[in-house]
C-alpha distance (Angstrom), angle and dihedral (degrees) to the residues before:
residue distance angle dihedral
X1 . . .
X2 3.94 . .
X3 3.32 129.4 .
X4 3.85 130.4 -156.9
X5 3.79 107.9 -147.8
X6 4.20 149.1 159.2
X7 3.46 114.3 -141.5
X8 3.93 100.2 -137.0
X9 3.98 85.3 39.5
X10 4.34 99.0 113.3
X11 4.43 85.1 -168.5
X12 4.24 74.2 64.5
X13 3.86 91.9 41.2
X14 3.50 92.5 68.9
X15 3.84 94.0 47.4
X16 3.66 100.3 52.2
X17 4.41 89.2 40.1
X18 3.79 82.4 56.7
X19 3.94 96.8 46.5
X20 3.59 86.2 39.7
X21 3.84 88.3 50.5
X22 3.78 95.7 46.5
X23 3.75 96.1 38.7
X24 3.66 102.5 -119.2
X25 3.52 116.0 162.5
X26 4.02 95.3 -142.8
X27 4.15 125.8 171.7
X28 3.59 102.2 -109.5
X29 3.98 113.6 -154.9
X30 3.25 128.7 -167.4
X31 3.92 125.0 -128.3
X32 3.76 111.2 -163.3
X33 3.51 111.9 -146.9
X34 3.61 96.2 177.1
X35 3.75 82.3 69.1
X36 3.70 104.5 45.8
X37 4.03 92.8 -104.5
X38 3.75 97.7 141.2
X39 3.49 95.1 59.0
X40 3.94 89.8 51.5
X41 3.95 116.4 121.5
X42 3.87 89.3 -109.8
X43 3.59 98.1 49.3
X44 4.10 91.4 48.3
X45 3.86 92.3 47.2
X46 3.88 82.1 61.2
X47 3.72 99.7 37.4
X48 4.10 113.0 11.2
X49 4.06 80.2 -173.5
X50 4.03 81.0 74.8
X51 3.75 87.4 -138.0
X52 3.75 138.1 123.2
X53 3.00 143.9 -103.9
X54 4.07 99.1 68.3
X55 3.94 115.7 174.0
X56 4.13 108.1 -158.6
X57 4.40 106.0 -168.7
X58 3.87 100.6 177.8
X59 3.96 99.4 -59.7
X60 3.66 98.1 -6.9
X61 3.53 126.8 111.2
X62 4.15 120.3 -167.2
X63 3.61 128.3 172.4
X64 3.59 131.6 164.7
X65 4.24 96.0 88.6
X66 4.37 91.8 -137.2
X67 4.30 80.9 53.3
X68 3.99 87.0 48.6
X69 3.94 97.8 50.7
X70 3.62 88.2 51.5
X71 3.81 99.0 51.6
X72 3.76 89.0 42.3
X73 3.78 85.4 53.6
X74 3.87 90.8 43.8
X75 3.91 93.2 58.3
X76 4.41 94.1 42.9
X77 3.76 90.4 85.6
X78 4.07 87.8 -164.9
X79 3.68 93.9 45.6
X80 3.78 118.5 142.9
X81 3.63 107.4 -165.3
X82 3.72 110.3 72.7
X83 3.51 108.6 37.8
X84 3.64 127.9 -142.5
X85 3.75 97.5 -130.8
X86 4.10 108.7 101.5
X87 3.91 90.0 -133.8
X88 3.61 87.0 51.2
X89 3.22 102.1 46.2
X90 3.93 97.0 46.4
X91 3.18 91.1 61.1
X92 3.85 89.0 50.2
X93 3.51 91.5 58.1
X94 3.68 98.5 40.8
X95 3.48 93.4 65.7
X96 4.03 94.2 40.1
X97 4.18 82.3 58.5
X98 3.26 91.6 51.3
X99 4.05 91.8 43.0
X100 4.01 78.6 54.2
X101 3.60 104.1 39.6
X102 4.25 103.4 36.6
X103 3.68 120.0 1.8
X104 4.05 97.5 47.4
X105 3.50 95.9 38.0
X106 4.11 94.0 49.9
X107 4.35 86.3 49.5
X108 3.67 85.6 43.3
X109 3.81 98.5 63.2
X110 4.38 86.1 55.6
X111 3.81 95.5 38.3
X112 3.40 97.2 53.6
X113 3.32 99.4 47.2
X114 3.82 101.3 39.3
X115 4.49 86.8 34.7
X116 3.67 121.3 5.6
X117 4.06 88.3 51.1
X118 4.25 91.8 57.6
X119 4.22 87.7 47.8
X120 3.95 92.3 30.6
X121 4.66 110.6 90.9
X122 3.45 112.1 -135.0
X123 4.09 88.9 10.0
X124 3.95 101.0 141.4
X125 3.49 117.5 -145.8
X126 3.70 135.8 -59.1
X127 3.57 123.2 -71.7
X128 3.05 123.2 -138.0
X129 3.72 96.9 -160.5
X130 3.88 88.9 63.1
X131 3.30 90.3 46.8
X132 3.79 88.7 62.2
X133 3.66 98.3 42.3
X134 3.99 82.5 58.1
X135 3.47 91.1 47.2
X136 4.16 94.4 56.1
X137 3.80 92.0 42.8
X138 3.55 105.1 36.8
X139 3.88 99.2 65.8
X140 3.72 93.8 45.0
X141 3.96 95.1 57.2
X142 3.98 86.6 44.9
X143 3.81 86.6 53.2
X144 3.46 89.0 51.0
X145 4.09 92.5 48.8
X146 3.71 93.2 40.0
X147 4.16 94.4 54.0
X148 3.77 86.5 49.9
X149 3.82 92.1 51.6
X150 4.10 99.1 53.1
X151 3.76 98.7 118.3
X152 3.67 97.7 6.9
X153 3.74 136.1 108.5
X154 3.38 99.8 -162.9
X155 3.82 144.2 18.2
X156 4.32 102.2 -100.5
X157 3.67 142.8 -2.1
X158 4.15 87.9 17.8
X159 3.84 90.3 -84.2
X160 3.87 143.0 69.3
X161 3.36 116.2 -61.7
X162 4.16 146.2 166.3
X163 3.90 77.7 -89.1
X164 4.05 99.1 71.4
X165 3.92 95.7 45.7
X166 4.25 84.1 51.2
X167 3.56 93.9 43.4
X168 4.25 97.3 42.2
X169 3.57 98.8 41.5
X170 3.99 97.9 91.0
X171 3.37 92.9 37.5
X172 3.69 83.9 80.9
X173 3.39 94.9 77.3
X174 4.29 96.9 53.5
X175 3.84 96.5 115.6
X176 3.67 91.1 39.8
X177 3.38 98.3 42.1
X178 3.80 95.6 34.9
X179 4.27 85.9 -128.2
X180 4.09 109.0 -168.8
X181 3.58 89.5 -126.9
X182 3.88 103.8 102.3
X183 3.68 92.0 94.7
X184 3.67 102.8 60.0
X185 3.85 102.9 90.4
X186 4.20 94.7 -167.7
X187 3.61 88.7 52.0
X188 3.97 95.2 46.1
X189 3.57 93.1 49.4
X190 3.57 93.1 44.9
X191 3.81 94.4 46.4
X192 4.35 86.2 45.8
X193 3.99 86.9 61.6
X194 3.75 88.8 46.5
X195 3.46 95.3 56.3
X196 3.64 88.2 41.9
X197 3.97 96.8 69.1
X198 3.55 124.7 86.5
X199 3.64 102.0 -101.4
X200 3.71 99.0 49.1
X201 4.61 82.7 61.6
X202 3.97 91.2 48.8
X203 3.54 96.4 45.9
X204 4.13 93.9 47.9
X205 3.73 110.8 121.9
């Protein structure tokens, strides 16, 4: 399997901390943004979205990096971090759509502007507007996260699962970025034994 990747991109994070995890031995390639390379004609035949992370197995194309740590997880027969159970793996999910739908998006608005736009060709400069509109949103998802993780050690099903390497991966970026997050003492503690494990070291940039 190959995968088409940015270093500093967290949607790639979470791909390469779940291959890491699983102990896939995938072909990493690297899209340069700085140089326009996602917006090539073979990266767009693969993704039209332009975007990276793109997972090629044999004739298969998948984008959308929460859809490719699930099918990695699907083919690692002796995987342990999306169960098989349907409880268990609703509540997997729920909190990989949310990862998706809230908590990425909100650190998205600040990382881009403060990261993505310095890596990004043809970017602009940062707005501050976006900034703001990060600023409001991120905090209240991170509120939402932190509650849930009073008493916990991980995210779901009281162990490590798809829905920690989601949830982490743009919290990579909270110096650079400047993410509101530091004050949130579940969600630092949590994120400290995420960066703790194995695969959060070997995927570092």
């Amino acid at each position: 399997m190959r995968l088409y990747y940015h270093p500093l991109s967290s949607n790639s994070r979470r791909v390469l901390l779940t291959a890491y995890h699983l102990g896939l031995n995938l072909e990493c390639v690297v899209v340069d943004l700085s140089r326009g390379e996602h917006k090539t004609p073979e990266v767009l035949r693969l993704n039209p979205n332009g975007r990276v992370p793109i997972l090629v197995d044999g004739g298969f194309h998948l984008w959308e990096s929460h859809a490719i740590m699930q099918y990695l997880a699907d083919k690692s027969p002796e995987q342990d971090i999306y169960p098989q159970d349907v409880s268990s793996r609703a509540d997997v999910n729920r909190w990989l759509f949310w990862s998706a739908s809230h908590f990425a998006p909100a650190a998205g608005f600040i990382i881009r502007e403060r990261v993505s736009k310095k890596i990004v060709a043809g970017s602009g400069a940062p707005d501050p507007r976006e900034i703001a509109r990060g600023e409001a949103l991120l905090p209240q998802a991170a509120l939402v996260l932190d509650r849930h993780l009073a008493g916990k050690q991980w995210i779901a099903q009281g162990k490590l699962t798809l829905a920690d390497f989601a949830l982490a991966s743009p919290l990579m970026h909270t110096s650079a970025a400047q993410l509101p997050v530091m004050e949130f003492e579940n969600l630092q503690a949590w994120f400290a034994r995420v960066q703790s494990l194995d695969a959060w070291t070997k995927s570092s940039v």
